[in-house]
C-alpha positions in Angstrom: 0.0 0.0 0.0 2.8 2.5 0.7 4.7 3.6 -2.4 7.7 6.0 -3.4 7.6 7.5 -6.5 10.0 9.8 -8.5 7.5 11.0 -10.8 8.1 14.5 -10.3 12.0 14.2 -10.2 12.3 12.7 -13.3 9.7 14.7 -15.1 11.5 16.1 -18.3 11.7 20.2 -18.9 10.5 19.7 -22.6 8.2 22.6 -23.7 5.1 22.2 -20.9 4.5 18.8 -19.3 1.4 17.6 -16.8 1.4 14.7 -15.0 -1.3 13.3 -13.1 0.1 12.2 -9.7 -3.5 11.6 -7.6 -7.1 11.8 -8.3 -10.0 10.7 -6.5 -13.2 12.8 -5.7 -12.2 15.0 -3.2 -8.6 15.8 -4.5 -6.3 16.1 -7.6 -2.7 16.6 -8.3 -1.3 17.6 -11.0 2.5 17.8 -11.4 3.5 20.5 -14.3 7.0 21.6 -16.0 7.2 24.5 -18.1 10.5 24.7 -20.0 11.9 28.4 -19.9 9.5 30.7 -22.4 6.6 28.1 -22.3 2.9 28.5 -21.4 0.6 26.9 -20.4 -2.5 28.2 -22.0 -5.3 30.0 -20.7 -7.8 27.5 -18.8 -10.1 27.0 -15.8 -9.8 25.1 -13.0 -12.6 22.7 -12.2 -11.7 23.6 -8.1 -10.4 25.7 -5.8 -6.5 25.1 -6.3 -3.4 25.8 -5.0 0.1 26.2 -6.8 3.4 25.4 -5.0 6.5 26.2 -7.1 9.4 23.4 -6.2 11.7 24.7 -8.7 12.2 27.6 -11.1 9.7 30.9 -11.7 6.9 32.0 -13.5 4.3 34.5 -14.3 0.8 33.6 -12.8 -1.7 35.6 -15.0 -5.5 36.2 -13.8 -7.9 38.5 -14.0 -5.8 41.2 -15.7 -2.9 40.7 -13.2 0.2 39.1 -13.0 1.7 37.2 -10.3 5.8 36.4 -9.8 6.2 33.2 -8.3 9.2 31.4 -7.8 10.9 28.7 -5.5 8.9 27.3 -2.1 6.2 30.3 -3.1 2.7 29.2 -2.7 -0.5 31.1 -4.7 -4.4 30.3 -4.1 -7.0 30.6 -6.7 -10.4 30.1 -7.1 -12.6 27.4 -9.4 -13.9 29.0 -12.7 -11.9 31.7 -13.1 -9.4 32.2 -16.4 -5.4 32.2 -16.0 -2.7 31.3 -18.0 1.4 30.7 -16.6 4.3 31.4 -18.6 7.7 29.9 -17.2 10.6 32.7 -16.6 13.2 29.7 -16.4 12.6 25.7 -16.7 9.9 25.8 -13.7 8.5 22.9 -11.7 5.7 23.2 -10.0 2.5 21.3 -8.1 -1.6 21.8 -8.7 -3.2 21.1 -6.1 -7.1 21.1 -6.6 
């Protein structure tokens, strides 16, 4: 029942990458990489999430704003509302909705 994983260690810095590390109905996380000058594009979340960058920076943008994140700094969002993130270096980062 108990399991180590190095999904998120070994997850490449190739353009954007998502990974899927839990889902179940009361949670999801996602694992994302943005290579340097990548985006992810503009989407919704189906949740309340949080973002935790573990590596990197980036440019959070919502609602007209932007928002400069970078390593151990953690942003809260709401469900249903547009953003998009851009990566300011190869960027690591966690969902969690």
């Amino acid at each position: 029942m108990y399991e180590i994983g190095n999904q998120i260690k070994t997850q490449p810095f190739n353009g954007k990458n998502v990974r899927k590390l839990l889902k179940n109905d009361a949670l999801e996380v996602l694992s994302i990489t943005l290579e340097t000058g990548s985006v992810l594009p503009e989407h919704t979340s189906p949740r309340d999430a949080t973002l935790i960058v573990l590596e990197g920076a980036l440019d959070f943008h919502i609602q007209e704003e932007t928002y400069f994140l970078e390593y151990l700094e953690v942003f809260s969002f709401p469900k249903e509302t547009l953003h998009w993130v851009e990566g300011k270096a190869n960027t690591r980062f966690l969902i969690i909705r």
